[in-house]
Every structure is written in structure tokens, then in C-alpha cells.
N, C-alpha and C positions, 0 to 999 in steps of 0.2 A: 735180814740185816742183824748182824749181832752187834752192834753196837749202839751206845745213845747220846745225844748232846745232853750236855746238861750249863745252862747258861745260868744267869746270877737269879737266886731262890725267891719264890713269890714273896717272903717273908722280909728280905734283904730290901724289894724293889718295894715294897709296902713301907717300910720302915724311912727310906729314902725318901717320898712322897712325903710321909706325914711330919717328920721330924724335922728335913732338910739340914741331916748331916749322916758323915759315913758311920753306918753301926759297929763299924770293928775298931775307928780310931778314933771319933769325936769329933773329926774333921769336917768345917762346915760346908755342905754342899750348896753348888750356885745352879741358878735357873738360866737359858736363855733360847734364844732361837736359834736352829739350826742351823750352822753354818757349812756343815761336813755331812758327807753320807754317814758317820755311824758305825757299825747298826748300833742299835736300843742294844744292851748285852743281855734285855730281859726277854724281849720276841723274836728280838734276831732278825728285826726289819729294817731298812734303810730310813734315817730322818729324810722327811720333805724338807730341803734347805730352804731356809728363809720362810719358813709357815708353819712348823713344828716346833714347840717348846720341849725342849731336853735338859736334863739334869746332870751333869758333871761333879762326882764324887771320886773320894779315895777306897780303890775298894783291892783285898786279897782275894785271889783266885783261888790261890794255892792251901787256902787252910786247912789246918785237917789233913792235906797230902803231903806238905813239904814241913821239916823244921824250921828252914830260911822263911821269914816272910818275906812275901813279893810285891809290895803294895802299888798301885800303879793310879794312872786315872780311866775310867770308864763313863760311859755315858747311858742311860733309859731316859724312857717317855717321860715324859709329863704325867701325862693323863694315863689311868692306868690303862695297860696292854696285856694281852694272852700270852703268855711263858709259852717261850717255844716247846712244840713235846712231841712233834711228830717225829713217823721215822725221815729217813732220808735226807740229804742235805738241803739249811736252808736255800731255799731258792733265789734270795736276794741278797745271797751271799757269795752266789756263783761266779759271779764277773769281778770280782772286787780283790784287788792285790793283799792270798792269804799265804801264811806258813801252819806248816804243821811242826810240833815239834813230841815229840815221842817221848816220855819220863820213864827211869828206871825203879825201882822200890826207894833205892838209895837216893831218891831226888836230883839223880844227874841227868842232864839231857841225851839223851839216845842220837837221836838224828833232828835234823832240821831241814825241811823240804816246803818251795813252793807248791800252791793246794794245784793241782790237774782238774783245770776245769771240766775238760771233756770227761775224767772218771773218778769224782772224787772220793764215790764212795768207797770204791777199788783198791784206791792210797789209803783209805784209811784204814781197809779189813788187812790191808799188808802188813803197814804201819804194827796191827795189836795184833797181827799172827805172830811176831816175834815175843816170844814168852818174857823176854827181859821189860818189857812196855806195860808199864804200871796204867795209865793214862795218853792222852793225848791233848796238850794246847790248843786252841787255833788264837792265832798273833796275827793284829794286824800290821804287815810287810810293808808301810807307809808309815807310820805311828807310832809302830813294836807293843801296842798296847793289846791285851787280853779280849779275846772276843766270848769264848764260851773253852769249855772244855768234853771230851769224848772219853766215855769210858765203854768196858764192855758189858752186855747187859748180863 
């Protein structure tokens, strides 16, 4: 695979823990239980609804990559969790209504496509065979909110 996820930084989700507010805007972050599958944007697991404490902050995806900021809201554990880092796609992300969406250098969108369950890794080597595709998104298609981002390795 030549490609890797990269979801929100050990450093970001530490910081959110111990502070309880967003490190990029001051914005105070709220605790609660699960009421939504998720995922955590730090393991890229699904919450256990109604049994798992999550954390609801403002956070930019986009830093660093875009001049626009994108600020949105996102959700991690509680307690701390393992940063996603393997290869392959998460796996409890597979069934879960995603898009991809494709960035140019220039911070415009390229394309925007539902994720293909049956071959996602596929969509995604196509997606960043086109040379114009700085990055990749994944947007949750229920939410529109930011789940992780794919770059190439």
C-alpha cells in the first residue's frame, strides 16, 4: 500500500484530555457519553453508544495543508486510545456512510466520491494515482464532519 491514514496527532488528543479545550482555538471542549457511532478521529474506532465517554472539540484538519481554515467539530475517547497507524483500512470504518474527497496543491477539491466498501483501498490508490491529488479527506456522509485524512507514504 502506498498510502497512510493519518488521523488527529497523539499530541492534539493528549492535549484535549488534559486541558479540555481545542488547542488550535481556545475553544472549550465538552465530555459526554456516547450517543453516535463516532469513530474517536484518534483510533478510528467506533464509540460504544451509551457506555463510552467522548470528547467533542473544535478542531482543523486542514492545517498546514490548506490557507482556508476548516474548523469543524470532531469527537475522541476519553480515556486514552492507540492512534490509528496501521496499514490498510480501518476496519470499523468499513460499513459506515464515508466520502472521500481528493485536494489539489491549490486547496480545491478534486473529486468527491462515496468510500466502496467492497474495495476501498482501490478508490483510494486511484484517487492519489492522479498526480493533481495533494491529499485525501475522509468526511463523514451523515455529518459532513472530518474523520482522518490519507496521504501518500
Amino acid at each position: 500500500m502506498n498510502f497512510k491514514f493519518e488521523p488527529i496527532s497523539v499530541d492534539v488528543a493528549r492535549s484535549v484530555r488534559d486541558e479540555k479545550i481545542s488547542p488550535q482555538y481556545g475553544h472549550p471542549a465538552f465530555t459526554e457519553i456516547a450517543t453516535g457511532y463516532g469513530p474517536c478521529r484518534h483510533c478510528l474506532r467506533k464509540f460504544e453508544e451509551g457506555t463510552e465517554e467522548r470528547i467533542l472539540f473544535t478542531y482543523n484538519a486542514f492545517e498546514g495543508l490548506l490557507d482556508l481554515p476548516l474548523p469543524g467539530p470532531v469527537f475522541i475517547h476519553l480515556r486514552a486510545c492507540k492512534r490509528y497507524s496501521t496499514d490498510g483500512f480501518p476496519p470499523e470504518l468499513i460499513d459506515r456512510p464515508l466520502l472521500l474527497e481528493s485536494y489539489t496543491a491549490d486547496g480545491s477539491i478534486a473529486s468527491t466520491v462515496a468510500i466502496d466498501a467492497a474495495a476501498p483501498e482501490d478508490q483510494i490508490a486511484r484517487l492519489l494515482a492522479d498526480d493533481s491529488t495533494r491529499f485525501i479527506n475522509i468526511r463523514n456522509a451523515e455529518a459532513g464532519c472530518h474523520v482522518a485524512n490519507i496521504f501518500r507514504k
